[in-house]
Biotite code that builds the C-alpha atoms (Angstrom):
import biotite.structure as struc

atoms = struc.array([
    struc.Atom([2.792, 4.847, 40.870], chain_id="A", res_id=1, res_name="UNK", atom_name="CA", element="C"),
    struc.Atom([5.815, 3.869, 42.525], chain_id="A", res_id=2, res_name="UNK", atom_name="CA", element="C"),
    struc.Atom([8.987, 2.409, 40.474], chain_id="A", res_id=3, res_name="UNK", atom_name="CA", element="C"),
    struc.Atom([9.424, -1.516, 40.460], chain_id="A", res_id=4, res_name="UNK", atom_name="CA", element="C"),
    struc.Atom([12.205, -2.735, 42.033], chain_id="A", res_id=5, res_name="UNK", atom_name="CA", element="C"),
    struc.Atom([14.975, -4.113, 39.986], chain_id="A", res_id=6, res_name="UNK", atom_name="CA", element="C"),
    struc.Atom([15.050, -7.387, 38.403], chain_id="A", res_id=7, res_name="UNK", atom_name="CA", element="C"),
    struc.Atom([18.251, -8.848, 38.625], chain_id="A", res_id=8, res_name="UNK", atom_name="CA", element="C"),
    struc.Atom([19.116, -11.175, 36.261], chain_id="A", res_id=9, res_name="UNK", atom_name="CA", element="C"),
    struc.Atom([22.028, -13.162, 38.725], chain_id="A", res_id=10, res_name="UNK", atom_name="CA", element="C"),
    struc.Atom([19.029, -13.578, 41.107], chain_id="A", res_id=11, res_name="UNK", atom_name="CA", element="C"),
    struc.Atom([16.798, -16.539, 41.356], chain_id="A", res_id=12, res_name="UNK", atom_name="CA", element="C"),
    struc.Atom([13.744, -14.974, 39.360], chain_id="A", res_id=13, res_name="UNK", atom_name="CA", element="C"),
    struc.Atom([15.909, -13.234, 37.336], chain_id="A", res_id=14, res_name="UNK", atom_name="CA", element="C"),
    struc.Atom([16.943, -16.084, 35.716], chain_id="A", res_id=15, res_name="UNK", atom_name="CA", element="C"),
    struc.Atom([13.909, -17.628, 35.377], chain_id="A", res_id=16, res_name="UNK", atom_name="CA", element="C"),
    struc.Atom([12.576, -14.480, 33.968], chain_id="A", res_id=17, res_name="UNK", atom_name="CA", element="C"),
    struc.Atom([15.593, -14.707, 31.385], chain_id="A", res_id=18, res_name="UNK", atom_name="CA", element="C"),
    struc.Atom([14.710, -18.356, 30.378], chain_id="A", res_id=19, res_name="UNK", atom_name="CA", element="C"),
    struc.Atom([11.400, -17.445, 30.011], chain_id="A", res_id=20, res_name="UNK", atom_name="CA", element="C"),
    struc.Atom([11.922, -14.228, 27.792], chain_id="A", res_id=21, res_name="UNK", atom_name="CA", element="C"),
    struc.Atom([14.360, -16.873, 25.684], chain_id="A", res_id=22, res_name="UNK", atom_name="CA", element="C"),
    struc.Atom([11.497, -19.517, 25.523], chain_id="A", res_id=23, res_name="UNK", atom_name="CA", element="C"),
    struc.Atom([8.943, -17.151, 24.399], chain_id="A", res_id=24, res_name="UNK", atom_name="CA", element="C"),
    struc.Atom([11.343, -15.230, 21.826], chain_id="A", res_id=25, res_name="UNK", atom_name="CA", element="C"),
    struc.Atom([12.079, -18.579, 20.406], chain_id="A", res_id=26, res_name="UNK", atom_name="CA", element="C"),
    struc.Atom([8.327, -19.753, 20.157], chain_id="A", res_id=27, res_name="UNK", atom_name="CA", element="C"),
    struc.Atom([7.735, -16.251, 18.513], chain_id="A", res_id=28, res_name="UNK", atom_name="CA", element="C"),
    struc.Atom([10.507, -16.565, 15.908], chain_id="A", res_id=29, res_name="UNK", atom_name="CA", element="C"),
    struc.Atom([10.778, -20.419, 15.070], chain_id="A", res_id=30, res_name="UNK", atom_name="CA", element="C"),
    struc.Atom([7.337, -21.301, 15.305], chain_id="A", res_id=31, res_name="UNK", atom_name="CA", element="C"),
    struc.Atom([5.874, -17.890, 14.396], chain_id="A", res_id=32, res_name="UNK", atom_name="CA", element="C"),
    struc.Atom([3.678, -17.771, 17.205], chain_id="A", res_id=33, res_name="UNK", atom_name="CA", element="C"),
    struc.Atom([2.705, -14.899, 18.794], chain_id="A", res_id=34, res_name="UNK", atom_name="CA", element="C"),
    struc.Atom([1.595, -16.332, 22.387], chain_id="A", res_id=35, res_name="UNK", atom_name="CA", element="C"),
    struc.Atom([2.092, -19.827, 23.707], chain_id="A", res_id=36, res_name="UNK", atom_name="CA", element="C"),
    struc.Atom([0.326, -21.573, 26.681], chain_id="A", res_id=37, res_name="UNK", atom_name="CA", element="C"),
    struc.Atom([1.819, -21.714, 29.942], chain_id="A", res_id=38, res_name="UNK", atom_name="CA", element="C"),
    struc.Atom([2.440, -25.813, 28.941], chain_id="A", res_id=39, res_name="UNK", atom_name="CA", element="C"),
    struc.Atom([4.053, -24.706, 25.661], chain_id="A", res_id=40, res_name="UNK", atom_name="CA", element="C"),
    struc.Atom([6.810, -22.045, 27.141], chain_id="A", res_id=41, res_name="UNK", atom_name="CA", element="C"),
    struc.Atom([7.681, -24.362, 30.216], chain_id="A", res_id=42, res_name="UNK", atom_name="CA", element="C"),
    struc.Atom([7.835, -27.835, 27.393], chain_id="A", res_id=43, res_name="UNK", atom_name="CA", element="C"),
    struc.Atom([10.163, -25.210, 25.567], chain_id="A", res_id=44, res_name="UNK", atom_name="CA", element="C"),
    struc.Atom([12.459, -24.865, 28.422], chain_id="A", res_id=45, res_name="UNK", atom_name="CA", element="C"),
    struc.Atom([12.372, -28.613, 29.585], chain_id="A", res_id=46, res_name="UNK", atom_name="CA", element="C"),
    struc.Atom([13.159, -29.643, 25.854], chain_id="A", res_id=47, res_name="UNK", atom_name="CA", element="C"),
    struc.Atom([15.988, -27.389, 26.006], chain_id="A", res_id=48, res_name="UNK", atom_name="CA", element="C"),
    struc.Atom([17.789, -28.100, 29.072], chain_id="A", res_id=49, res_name="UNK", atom_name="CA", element="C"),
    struc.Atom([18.032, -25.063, 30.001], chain_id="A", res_id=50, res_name="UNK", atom_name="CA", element="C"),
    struc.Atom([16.749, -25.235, 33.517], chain_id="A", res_id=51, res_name="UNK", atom_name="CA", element="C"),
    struc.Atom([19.593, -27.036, 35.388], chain_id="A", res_id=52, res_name="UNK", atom_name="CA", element="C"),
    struc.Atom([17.603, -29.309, 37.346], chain_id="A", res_id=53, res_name="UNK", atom_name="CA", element="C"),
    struc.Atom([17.730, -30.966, 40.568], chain_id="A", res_id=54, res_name="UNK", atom_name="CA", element="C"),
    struc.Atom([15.620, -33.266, 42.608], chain_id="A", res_id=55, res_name="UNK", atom_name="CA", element="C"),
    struc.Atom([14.505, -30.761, 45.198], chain_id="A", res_id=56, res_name="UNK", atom_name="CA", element="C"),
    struc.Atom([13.215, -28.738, 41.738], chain_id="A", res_id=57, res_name="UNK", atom_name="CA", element="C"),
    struc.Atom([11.273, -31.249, 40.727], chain_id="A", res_id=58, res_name="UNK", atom_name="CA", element="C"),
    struc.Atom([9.061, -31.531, 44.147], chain_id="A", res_id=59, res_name="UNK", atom_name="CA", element="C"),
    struc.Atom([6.066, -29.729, 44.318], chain_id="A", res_id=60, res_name="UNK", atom_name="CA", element="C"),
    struc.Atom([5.757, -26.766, 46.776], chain_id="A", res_id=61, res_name="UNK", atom_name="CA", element="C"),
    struc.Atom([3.805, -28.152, 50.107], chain_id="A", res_id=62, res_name="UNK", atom_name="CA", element="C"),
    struc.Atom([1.100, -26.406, 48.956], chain_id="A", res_id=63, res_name="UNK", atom_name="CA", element="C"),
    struc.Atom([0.583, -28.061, 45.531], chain_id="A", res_id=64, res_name="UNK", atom_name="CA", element="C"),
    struc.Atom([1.204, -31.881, 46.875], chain_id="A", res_id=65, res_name="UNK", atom_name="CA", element="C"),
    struc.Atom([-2.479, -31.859, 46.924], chain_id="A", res_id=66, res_name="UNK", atom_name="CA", element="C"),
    struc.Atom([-3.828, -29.592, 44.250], chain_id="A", res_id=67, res_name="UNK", atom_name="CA", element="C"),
    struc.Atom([-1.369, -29.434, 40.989], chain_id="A", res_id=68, res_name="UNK", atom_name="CA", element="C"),
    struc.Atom([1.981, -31.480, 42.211], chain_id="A", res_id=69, res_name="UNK", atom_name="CA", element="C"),
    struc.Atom([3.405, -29.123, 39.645], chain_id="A", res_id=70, res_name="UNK", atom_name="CA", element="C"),
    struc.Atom([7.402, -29.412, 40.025], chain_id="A", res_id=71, res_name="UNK", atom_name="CA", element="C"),
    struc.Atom([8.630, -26.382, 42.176], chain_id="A", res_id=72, res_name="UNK", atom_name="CA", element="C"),
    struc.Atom([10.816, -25.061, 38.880], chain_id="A", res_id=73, res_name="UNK", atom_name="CA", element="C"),
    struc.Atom([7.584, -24.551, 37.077], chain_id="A", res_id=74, res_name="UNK", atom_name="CA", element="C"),
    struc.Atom([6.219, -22.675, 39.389], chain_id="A", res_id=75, res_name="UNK", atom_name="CA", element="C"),
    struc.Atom([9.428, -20.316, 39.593], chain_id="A", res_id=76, res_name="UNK", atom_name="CA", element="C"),
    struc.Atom([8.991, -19.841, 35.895], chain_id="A", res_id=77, res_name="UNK", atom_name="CA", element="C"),
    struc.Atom([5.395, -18.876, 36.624], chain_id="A", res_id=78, res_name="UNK", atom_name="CA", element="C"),
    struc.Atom([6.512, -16.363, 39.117], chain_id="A", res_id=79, res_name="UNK", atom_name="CA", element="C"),
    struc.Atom([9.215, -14.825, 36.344], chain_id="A", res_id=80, res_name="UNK", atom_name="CA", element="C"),
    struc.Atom([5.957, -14.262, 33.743], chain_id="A", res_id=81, res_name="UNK", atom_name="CA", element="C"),
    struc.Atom([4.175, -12.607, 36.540], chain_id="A", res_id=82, res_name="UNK", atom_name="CA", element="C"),
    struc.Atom([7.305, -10.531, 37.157], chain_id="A", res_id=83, res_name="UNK", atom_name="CA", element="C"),
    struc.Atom([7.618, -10.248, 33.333], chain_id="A", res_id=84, res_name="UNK", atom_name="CA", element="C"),
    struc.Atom([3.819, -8.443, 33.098], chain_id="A", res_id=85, res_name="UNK", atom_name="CA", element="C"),
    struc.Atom([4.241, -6.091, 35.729], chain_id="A", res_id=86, res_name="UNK", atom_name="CA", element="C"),
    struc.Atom([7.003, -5.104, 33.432], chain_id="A", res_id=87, res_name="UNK", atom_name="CA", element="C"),
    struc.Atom([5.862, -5.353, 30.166], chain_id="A", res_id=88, res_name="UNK", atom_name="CA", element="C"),
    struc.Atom([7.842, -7.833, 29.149], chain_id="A", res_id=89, res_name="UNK", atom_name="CA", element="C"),
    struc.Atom([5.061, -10.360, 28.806], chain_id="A", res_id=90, res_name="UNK", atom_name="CA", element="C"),
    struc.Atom([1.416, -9.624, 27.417], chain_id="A", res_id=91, res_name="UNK", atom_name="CA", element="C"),
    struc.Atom([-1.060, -10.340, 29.539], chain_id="A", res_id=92, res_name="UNK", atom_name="CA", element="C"),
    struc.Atom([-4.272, -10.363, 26.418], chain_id="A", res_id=93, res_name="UNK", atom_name="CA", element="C"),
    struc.Atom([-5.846, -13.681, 28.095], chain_id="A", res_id=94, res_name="UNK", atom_name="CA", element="C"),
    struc.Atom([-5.621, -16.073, 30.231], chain_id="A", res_id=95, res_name="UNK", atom_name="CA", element="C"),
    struc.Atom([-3.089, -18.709, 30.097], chain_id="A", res_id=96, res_name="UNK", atom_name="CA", element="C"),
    struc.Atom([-1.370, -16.606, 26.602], chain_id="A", res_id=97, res_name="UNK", atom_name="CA", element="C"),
    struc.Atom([1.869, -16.179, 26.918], chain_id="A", res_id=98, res_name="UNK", atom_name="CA", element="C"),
    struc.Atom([3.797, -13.743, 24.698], chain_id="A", res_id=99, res_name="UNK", atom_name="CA", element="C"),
    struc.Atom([6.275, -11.276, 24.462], chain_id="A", res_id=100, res_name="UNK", atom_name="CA", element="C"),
    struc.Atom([5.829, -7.819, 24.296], chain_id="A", res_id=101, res_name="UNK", atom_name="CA", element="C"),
    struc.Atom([7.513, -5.475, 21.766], chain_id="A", res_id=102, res_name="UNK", atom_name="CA", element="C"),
    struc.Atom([9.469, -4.355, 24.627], chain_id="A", res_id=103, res_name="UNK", atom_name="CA", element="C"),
    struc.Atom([10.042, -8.017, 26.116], chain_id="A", res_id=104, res_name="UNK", atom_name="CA", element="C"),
    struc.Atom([11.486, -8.806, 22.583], chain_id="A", res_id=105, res_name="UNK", atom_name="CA", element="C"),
    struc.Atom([13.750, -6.098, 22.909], chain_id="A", res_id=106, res_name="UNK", atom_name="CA", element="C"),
    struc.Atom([14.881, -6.664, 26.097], chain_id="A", res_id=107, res_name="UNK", atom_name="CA", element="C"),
    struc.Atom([15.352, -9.844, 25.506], chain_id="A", res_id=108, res_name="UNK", atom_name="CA", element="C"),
    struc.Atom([17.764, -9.118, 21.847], chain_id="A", res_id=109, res_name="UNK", atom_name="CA", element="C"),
    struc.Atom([19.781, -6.374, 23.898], chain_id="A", res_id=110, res_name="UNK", atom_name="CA", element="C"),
    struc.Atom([20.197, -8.610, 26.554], chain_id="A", res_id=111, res_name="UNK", atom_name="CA", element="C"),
    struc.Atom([21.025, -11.594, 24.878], chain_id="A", res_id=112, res_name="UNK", atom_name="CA", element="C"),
    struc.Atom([23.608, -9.529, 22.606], chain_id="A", res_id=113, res_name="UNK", atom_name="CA", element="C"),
    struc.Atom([25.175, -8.500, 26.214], chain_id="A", res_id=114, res_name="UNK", atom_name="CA", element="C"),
    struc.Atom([25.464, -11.388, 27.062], chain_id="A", res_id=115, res_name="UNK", atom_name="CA", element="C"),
    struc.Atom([26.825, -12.530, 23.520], chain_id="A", res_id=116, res_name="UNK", atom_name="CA", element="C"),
    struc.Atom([29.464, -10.342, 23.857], chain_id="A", res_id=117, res_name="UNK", atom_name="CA", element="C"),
    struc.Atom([30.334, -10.582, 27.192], chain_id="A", res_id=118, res_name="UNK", atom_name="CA", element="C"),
    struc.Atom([29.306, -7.555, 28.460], chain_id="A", res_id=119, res_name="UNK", atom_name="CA", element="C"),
    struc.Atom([26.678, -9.578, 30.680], chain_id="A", res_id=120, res_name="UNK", atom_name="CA", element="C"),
    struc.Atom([29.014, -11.879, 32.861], chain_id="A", res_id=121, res_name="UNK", atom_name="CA", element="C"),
    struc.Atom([26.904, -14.951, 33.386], chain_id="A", res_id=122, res_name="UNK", atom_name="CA", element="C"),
    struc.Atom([28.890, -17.285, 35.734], chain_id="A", res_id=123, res_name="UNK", atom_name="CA", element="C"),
    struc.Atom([26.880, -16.273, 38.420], chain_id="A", res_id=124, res_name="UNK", atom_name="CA", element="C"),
    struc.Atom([24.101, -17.763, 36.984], chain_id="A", res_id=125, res_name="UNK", atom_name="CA", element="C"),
    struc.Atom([22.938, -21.050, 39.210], chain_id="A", res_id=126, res_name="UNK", atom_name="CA", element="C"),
    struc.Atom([19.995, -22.029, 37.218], chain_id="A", res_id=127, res_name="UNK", atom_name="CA", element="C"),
    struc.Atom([20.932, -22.206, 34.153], chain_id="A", res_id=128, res_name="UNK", atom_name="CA", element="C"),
    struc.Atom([21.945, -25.089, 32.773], chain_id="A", res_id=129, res_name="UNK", atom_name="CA", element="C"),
    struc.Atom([25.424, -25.355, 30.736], chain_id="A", res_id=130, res_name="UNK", atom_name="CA", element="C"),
    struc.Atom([23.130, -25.401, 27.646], chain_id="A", res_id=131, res_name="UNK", atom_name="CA", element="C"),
    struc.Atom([21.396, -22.216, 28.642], chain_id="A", res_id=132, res_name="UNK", atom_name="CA", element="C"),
    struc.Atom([24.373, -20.459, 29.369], chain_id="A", res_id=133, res_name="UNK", atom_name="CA", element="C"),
    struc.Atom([26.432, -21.733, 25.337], chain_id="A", res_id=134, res_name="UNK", atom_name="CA", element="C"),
    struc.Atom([22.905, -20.534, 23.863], chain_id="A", res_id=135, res_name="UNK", atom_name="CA", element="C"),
    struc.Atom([23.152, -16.900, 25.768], chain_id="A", res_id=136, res_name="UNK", atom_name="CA", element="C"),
    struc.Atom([27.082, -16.996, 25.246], chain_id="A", res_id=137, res_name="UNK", atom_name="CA", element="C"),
    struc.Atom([28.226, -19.604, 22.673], chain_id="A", res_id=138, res_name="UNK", atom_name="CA", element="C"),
    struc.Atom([31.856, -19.539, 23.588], chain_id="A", res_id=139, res_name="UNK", atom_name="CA", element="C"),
    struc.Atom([30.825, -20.344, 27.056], chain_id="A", res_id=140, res_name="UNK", atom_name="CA", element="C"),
    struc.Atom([33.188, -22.586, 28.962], chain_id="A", res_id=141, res_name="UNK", atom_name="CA", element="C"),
    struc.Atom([32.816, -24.105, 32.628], chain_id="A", res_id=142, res_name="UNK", atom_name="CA", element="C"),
    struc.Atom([34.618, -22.813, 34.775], chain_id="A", res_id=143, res_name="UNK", atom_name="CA", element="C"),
    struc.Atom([35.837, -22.920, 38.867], chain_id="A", res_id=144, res_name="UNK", atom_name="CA", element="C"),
    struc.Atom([34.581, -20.102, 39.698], chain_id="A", res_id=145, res_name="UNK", atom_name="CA", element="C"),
    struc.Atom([31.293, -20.232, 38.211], chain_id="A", res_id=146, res_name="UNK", atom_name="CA", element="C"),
    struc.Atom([28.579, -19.737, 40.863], chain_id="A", res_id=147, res_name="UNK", atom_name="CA", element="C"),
    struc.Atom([26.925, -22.861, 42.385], chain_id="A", res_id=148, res_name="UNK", atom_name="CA", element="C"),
    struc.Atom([23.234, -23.260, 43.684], chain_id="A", res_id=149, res_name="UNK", atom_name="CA", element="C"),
    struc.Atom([22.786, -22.244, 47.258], chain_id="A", res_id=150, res_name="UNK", atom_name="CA", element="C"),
    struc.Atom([22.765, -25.159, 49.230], chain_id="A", res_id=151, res_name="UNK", atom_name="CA", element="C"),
    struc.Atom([18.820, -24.249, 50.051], chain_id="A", res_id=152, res_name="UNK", atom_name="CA", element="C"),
    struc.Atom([16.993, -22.499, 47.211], chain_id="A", res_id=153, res_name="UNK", atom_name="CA", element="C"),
    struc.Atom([13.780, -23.078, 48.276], chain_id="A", res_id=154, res_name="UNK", atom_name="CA", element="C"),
    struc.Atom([12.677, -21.631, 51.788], chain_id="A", res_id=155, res_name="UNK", atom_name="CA", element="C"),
    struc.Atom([10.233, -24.675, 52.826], chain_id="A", res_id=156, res_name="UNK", atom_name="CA", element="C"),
    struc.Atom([13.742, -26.634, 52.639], chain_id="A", res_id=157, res_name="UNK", atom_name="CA", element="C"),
    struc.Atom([15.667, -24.729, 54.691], chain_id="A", res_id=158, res_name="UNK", atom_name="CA", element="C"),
    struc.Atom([17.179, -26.513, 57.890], chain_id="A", res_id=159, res_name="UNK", atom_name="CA", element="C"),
    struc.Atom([15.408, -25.986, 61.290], chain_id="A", res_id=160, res_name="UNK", atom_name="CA", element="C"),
    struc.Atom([18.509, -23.737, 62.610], chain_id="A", res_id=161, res_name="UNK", atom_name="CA", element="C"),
    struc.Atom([16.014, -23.149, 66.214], chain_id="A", res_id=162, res_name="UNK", atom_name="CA", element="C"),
    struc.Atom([15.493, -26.248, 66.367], chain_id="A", res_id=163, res_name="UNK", atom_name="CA", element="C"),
    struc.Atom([17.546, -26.843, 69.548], chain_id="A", res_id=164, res_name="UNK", atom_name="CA", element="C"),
    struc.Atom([16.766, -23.323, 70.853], chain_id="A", res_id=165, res_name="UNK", atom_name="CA", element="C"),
    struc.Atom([12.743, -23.328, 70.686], chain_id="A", res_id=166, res_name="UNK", atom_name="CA", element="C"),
    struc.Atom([11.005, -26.207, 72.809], chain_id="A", res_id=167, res_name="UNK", atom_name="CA", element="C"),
])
């Protein structure tokens, strides 16, 4: 079986992968619950803040106008648990059960200790919201050269640069 490749935690699904690990290590310790529902982890996040949220995030994908309308951020956070199973980070025991792993718990507390401590630079962080980023790093402070979104997150957004070329 061929390695995964790297998650990167400064990328786009990294950090939604973080947020969810956070959720779900959160539902596990305050509410002692094992697994939450895909409703439950995302609620956890929006309650939060921790999702720094735009308008174009809260569009649905063209492809859900019809079917779910389900705000493109959720579906990013979707994408991280998938990313999060194929890593065993996140169980996958049924359907719509999401929980952390022994390892996902772990990963999560080593990472969010980096992170405590500095070791984990998270400036470059787009997504996450200023409350996100005190709860990884409680001394966190803005600053100028913290990393903003890209201008176009989303590829379906993305200008029509041929536009003038193609007729």
């Amino acid at each position: 079986m061929a390695a995964l490749p790297p998650l990167y935690y400064t990328s786009a699904r990294g950090q939604c992968a973080v947020m969810l690990l956070a959720a779900l290590h959160e539902i596990f310790l305050k509410d002692a619950m094992a697994t939450a529902t895909k409703r439950e982890a995302i609620l956890r996040i929006k309650m939060n803040h921790w999702f720094d949220l735009h308008d174009e995030d809260l569009e649905p994908y063209p492809s859900q106008r019809l079917l779910t309308g389900e705000p493109r951020w959720q579906t990013l956070i979707a994408w991280a648990r998938k990313d999060s199973v194929i890593r065993d980070l996140v169980s996958y025991e049924a359907r719509d059960a999401w929980g952390l792993t022994r390892r996902g718990r772990d990963a999560f507390e080593r990472f969010h200790n980096l992170c405590t401590s500095g070791s984990k630079p998270i400036s470059d962080c787009f997504l996450w919201s200023v409350n996100f980023k005190k709860f990884m790093k409680p001394d966190f402070v803005v600053a100028e050269d913290d990393k903003t979104r890209p201008t176009f997150l989303y590829r379906d957004t993305f200008p029509d640069i041929f536009a003038d070329v193609v007729v």
